[in-house]
C-alpha positions as CSV (number, residue, x, y, z in Angstrom):
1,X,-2.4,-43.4,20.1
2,X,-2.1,-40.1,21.6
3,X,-0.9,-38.5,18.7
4,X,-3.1,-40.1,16.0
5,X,-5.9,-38.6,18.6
6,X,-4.3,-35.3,18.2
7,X,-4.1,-35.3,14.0
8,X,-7.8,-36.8,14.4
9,X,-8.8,-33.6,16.7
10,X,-6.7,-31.2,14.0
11,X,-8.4,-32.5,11.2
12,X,-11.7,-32.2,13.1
13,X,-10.9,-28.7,14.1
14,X,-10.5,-27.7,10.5
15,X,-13.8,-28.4,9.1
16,X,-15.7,-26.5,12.4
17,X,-13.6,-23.6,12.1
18,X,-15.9,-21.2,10.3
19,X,-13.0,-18.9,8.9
20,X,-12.3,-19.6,5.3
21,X,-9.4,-17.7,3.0
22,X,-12.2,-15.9,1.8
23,X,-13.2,-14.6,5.1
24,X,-9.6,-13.4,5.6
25,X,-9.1,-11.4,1.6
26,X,-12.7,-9.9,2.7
27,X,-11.4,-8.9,6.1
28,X,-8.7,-7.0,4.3
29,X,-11.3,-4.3,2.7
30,X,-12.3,-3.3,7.0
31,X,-8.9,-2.1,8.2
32,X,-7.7,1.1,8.4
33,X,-4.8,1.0,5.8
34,X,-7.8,0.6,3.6
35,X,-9.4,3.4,4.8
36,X,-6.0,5.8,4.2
37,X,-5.9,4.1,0.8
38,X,-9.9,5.7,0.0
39,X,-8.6,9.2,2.0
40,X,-5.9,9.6,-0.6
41,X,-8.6,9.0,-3.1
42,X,-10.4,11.5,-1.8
43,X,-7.6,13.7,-1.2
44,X,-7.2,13.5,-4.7
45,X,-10.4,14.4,-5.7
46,X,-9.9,18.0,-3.7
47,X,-7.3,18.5,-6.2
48,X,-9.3,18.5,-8.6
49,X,-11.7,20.8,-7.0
50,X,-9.1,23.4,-5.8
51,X,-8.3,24.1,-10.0
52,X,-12.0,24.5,-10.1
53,X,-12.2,27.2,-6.9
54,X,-9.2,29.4,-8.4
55,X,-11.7,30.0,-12.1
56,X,-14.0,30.6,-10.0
57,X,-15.1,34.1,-9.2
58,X,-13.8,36.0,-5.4
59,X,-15.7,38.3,-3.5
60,X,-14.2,40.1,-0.5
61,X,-15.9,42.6,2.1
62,X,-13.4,45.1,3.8
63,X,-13.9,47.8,6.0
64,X,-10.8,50.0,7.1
65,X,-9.7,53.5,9.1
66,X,-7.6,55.4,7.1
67,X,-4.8,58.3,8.5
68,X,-2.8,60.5,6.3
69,X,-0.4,63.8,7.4
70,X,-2.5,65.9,4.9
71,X,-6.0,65.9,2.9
72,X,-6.7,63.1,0.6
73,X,-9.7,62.3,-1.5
74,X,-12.0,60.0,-0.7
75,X,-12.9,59.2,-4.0
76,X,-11.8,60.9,-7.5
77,X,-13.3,64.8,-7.9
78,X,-15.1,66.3,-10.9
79,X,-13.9,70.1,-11.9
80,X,-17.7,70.9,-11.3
81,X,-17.5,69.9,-7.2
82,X,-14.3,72.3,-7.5
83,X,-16.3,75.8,-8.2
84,X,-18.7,75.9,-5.3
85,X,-16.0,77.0,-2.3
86,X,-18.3,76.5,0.7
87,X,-20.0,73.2,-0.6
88,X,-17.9,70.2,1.7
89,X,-15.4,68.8,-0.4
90,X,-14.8,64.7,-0.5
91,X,-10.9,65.7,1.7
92,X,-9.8,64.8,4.9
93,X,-7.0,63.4,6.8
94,X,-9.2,60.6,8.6
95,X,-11.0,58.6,6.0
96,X,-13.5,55.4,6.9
97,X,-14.2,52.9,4.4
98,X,-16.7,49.9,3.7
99,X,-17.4,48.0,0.7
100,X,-16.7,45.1,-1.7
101,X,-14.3,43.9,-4.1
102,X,-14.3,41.0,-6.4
103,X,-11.9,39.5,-9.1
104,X,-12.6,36.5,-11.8
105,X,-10.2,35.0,-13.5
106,X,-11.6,34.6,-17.2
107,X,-8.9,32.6,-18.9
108,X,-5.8,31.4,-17.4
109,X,-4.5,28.6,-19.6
110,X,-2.0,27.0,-17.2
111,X,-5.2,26.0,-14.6
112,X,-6.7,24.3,-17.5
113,X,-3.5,22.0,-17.7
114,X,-3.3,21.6,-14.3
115,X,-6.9,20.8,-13.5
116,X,-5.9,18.4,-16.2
117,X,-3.0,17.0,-14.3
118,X,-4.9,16.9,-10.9
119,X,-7.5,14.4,-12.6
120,X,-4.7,12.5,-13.3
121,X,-3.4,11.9,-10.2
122,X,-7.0,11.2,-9.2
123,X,-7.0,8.3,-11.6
124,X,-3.4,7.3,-10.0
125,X,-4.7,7.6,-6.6
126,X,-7.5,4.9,-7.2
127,X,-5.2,2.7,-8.7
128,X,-2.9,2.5,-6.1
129,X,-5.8,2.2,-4.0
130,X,-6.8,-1.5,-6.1
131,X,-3.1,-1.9,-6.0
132,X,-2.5,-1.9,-2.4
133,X,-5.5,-3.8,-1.5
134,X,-4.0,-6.6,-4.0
135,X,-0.6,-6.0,-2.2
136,X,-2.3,-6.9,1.4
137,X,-4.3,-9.6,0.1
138,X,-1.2,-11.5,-1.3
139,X,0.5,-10.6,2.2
140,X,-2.6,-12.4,3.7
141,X,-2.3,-15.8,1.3
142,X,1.5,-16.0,1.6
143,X,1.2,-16.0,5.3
144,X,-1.4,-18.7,5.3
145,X,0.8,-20.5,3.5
146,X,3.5,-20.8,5.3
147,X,1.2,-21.1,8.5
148,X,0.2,-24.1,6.7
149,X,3.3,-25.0,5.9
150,X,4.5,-24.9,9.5
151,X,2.1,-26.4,11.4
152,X,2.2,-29.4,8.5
153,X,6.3,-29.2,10.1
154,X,5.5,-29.4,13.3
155,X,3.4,-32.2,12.9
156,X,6.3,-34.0,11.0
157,X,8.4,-33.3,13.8
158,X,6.3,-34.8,16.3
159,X,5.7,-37.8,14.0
160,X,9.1,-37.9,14.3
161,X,9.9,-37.5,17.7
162,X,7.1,-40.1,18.7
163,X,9.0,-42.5,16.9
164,X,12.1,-42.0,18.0
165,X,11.0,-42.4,21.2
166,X,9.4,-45.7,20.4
167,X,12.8,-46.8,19.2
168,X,14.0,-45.5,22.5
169,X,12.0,-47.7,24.3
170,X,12.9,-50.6,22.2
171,X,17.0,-49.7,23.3
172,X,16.1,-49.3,26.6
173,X,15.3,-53.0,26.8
174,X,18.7,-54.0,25.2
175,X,20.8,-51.8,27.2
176,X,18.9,-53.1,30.2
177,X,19.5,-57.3,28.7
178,X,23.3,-55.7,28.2
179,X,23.0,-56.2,24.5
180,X,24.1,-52.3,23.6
181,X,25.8,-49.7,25.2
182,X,24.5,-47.2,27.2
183,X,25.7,-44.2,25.4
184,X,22.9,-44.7,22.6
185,X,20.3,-44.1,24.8
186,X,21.8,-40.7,25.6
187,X,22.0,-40.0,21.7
188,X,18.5,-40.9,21.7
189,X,18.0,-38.2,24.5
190,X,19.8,-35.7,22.5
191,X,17.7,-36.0,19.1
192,X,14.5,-35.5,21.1
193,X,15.8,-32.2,23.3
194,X,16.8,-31.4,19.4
195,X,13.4,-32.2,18.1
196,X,11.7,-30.1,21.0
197,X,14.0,-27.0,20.6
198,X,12.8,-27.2,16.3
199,X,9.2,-27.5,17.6
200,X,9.2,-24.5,19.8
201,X,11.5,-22.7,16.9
202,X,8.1,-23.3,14.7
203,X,5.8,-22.2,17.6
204,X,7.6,-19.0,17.5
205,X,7.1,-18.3,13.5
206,X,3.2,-19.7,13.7
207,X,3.0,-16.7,16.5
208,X,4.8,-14.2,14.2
209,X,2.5,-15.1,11.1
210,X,-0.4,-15.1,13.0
211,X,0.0,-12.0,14.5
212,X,0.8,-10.7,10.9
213,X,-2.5,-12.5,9.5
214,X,-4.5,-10.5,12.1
215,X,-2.8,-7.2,11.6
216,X,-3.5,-7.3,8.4
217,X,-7.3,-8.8,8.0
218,X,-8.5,-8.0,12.0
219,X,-9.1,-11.7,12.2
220,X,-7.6,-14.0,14.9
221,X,-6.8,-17.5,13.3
222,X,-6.3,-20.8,15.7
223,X,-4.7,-22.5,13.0
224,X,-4.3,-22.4,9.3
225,X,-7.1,-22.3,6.7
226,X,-7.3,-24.2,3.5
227,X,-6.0,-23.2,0.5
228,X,-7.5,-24.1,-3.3
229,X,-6.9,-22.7,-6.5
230,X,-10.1,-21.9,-8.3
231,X,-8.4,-20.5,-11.5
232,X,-4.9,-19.7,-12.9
233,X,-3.5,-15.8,-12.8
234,X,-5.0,-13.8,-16.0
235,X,-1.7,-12.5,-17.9
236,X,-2.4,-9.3,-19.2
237,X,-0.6,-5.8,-19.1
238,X,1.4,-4.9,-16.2
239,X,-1.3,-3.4,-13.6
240,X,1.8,-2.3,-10.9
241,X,2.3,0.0,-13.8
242,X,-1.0,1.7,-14.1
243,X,-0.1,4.2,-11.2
244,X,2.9,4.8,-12.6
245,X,1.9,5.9,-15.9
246,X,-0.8,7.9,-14.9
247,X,1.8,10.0,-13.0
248,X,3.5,10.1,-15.9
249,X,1.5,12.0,-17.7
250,X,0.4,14.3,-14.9
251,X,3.7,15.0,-14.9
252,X,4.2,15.7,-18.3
253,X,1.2,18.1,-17.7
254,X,3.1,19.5,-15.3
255,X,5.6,20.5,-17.8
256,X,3.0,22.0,-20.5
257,X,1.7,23.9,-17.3
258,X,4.6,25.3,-16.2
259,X,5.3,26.6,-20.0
260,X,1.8,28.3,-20.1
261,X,2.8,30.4,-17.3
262,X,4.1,32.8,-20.0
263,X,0.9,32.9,-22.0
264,X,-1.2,36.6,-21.4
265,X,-3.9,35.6,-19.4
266,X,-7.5,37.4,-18.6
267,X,-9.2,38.8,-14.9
268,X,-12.1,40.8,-14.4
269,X,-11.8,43.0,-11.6
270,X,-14.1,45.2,-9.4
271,X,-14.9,47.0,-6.2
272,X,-17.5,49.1,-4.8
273,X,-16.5,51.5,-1.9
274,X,-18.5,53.8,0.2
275,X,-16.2,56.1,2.5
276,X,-17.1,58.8,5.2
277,X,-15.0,61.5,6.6
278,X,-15.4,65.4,7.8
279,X,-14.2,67.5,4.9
280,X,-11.2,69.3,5.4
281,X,-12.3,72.8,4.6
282,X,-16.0,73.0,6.8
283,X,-15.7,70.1,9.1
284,X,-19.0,69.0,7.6
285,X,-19.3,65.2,7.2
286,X,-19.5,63.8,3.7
287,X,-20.6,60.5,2.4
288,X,-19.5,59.3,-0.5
289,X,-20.0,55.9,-3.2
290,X,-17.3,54.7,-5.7
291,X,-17.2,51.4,-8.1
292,X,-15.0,50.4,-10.9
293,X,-15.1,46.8,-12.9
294,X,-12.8,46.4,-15.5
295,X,-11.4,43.9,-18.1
296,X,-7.8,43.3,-17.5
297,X,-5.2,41.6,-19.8
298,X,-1.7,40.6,-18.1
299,X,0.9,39.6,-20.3
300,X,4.2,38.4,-18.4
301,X,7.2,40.0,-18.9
302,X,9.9,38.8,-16.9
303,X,10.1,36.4,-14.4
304,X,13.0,34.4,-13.0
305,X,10.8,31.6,-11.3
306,X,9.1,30.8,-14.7
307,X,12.2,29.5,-15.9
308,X,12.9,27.8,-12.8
309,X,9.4,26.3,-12.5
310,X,9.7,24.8,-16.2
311,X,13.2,23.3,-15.7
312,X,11.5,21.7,-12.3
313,X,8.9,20.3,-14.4
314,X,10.9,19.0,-16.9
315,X,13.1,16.9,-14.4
316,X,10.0,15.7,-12.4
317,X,8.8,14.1,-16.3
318,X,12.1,12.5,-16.6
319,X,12.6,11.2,-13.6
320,X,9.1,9.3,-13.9
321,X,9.7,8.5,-16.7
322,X,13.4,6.7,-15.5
323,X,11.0,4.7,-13.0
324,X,8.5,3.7,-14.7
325,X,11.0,2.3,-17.5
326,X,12.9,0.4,-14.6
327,X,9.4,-1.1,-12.5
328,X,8.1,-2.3,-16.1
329,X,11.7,-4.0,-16.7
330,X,12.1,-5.5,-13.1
331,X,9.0,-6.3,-13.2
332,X,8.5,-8.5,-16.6
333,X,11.2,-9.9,-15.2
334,X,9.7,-11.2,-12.2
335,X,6.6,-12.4,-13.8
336,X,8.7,-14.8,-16.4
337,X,10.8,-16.1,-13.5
338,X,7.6,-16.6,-11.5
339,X,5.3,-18.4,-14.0
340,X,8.8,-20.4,-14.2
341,X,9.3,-21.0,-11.0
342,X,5.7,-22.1,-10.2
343,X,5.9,-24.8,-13.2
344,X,8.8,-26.1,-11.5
345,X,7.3,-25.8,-8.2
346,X,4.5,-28.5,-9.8
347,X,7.0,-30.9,-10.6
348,X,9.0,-30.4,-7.4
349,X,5.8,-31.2,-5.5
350,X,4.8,-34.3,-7.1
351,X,8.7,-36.1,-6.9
352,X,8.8,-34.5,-2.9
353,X,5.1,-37.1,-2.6
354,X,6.8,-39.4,-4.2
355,X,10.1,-39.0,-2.0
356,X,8.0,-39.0,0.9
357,X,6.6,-42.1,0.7
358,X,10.0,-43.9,-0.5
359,X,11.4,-42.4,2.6
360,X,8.9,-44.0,5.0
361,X,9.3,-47.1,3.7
362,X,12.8,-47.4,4.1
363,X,12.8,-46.3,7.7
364,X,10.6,-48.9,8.5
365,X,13.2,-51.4,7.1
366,X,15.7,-49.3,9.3
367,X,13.9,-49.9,12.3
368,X,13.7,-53.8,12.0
369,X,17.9,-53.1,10.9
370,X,18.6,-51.8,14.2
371,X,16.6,-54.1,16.3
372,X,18.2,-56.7,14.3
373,X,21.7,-54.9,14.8
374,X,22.2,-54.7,11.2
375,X,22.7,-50.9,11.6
376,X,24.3,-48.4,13.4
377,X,21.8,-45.7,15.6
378,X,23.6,-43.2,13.7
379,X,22.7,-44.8,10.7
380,X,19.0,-45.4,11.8
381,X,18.9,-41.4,13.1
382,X,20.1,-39.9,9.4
383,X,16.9,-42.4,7.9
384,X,15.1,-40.2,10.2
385,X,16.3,-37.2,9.4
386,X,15.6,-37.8,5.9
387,X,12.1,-38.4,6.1
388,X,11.3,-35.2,8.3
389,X,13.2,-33.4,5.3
390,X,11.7,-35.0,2.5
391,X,8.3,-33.9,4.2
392,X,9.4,-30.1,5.2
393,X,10.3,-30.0,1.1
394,X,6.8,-31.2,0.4
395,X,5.5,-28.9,2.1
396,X,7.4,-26.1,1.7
397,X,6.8,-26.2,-2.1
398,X,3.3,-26.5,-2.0
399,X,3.7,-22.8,0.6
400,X,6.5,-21.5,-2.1
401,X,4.0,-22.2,-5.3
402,X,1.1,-20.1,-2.8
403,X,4.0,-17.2,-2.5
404,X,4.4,-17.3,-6.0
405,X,0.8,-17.0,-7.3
406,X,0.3,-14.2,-5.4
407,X,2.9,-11.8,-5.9
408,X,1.5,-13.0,-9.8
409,X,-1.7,-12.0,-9.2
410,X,-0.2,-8.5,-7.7
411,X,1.9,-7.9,-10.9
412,X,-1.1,-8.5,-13.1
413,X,-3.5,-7.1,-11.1
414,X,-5.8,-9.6,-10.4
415,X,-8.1,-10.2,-7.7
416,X,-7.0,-12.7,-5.4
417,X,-10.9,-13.0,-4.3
418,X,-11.2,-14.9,-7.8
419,X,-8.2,-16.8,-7.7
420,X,-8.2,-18.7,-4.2
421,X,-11.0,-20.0,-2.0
């Protein structure tokens, strides 16, 4: 009575408990891996910008205190300063100086490539972003599932125990009119210590995927919630993949990059100075302006690291490319064996129902065997045993099938939100 009370109160608890699978995927979105998974995003996005800043004209201020062992100009001198001897001429060893400089960079190919390559890995960035979250929310329903899947195990196991011990109760009374030994009241004893040490076993890995359940949605579950299938995984192209291929071609960019290093490029470069020292030859102080701008065309020689750089490149490309072409195989893979294994998983699930109840019905014939001394405890035990298995397959195929569906869903990128309620 006590333990159809206890189903009755679990059932009970089930409907009040306001947190649904829904609640949990949605929980996902708040924690802080989520928030690490938008910072990359973000982080992203500043590589983008930082291609921007360097086409982007620089202007510096400087001001410095210049020493030299003998007269130097303070700015270039016209033949005409030259003739009048007494006038202050622009020398002197101790030279101050204030002004500006600037420099814009009017066509560098290679930043075009790489702001190119930096969008790229933008793109990449937000879908490993969708990625992850799909990753975490598949964590979340595989761990509901087995939650569910242990507690339904733990209730099997102390279905089981309370029977055995009503078959206890039944030997005690013929051991006590002397019609069986003694001894199979101690095996009796033993099966339930057995039965108790399983059941705190399961406690344990209800604790463990609890505490994974909360880690990873902030939520704090009593028990398990419900699990329903609102519609079937969407197959469509790889989405694991997407990342992937967008590095790929960042990182091909990074090889057309690293070959446009060689190209001439263009700068604009300028400065405006105003300097103030005591000439040299009359002491007098002397005040003096000087600007330049200027159109500038660098065309690379020689350069070692270009070389380098390219070869760099070139092996970054092909190593993507290596893993890219392995994830897409493994994973194709995976998917065949999974939409497989969850067809079978149907089928396993029905027969297990099926088992189930073939199972209870015989150990109620087993009972009335042993009180009729037809049978052997042992014999009556393994009947036992094999109804608490045929259950724990039951159930655990039903948890397996969950498991399966969502690591699907991850492959395929779909959004678990949609698929399960």
């Amino acid at each position: 009575m006590k333990l159809k009370w206890s189903i009755v109160l679990l059932c009970i608890g089930q409907f009040t408990y306001a947190t649904t699978v829904t609640t949990l995927l949605k929980g996902v979105d708040k924690r802080p891996q989520s928030m690490i998974d938008e910072l990359d995003v973000q982080q992203a996005s500043l590589g983008i910008k930082k291609i921007t800043d360097k086409l982007m004209p620089t202007l510096d201020g400087f001001a410095g205190y210049e020493v030299y062992n003998r007269p130097s100009s303070l700015r270039p001198v016209l033949p005409s300063e030259m003739k009048d001897s007494k006038a202050a001429l622009p020398f002197s060893k101790d030279i101050s100086r204030a002004g500006l400089k600037f420099s814009w960079p009017i066509f560098v190919k290679s930043l075009y490539t790489l702001k190119e390559k930096a969008t790229l890995m933008q793109l990449a960035s937000k879908d490993k972003r969708r990625l992850s979250r799909i990753q975490r929310e598949a964590q979340v329903v595989g761990a509901v599932a087995y939650l569910h899947y242990m507690e339904a195990l733990h209730q099997a196991l102390k279905v089981k125990e309370h029977s055995i011990r009503a078959t206890r109760r039944k030997v005690a009374l013929m051991v006590k009119e002397g019609r069986v030994a003694q001894s199979q009241l101690l095996t009796l004893d033993a099966k339930i210590n057995d039965l108790k040490m399983n059941i705190i076993g399961i406690e344990q890995q209800k604790n463990i995927l609890k505490a994974t359940i909360e880690t990873l949605t902030g939520i704090s579950l009593r028990h398990s919630v419900m699990l329903h299938q609102k519609r079937t995984v969407k197959k469509g192209a790889i989405f694991a993949l997407a990342p992937l291929k967008k590095r790929l071609k960042a990182a091909q960019m990074g090889v057309k990059a690293a070959k446009e290093r060689y190209y001439p490029s263009i700068a604009m470069k300028g400065s405006y100075t105003l300097s103030r020292a005591d000439a040299y030859n009359n002491d007098e102080s002397v005040n003096t302006r000087y600007g330049s701008v200027g159109m500038y065309v660098n065309v690379p020689l020689y350069d070692s690291s270009r070389s380098t750089g390219v070869e760099e490149a070139k092996l970054n490309y092909l190593k993507s490319k290596s893993t890219i072409d392995d994830t897409k195989e493994r994973l194709a893979v995976k998917a065949k064996e999974l939409r497989r294994e969850i067809v079978l998983l149907k089928r396993t699930h029905m027969l297990a129902k099926k088992n189930v109840a073939h199972q209870r019905s015989i150990l109620k014939i087993a009972k009335v065997s042993l009180e009729n001394e037809v049978i052997t405890q042992e014999e009556y035990l393994r009947y036992e045993d094999a109804l608490a298995n045929a259950k724990a397959t039951l159930y655990q195929s039903e948890a397996k099938k969950w498991q399966d569906i969502a690591q699907l869903a991850v492959i395929y990128g779909n959004d678990l939100k949609r698929i399960v309620k």
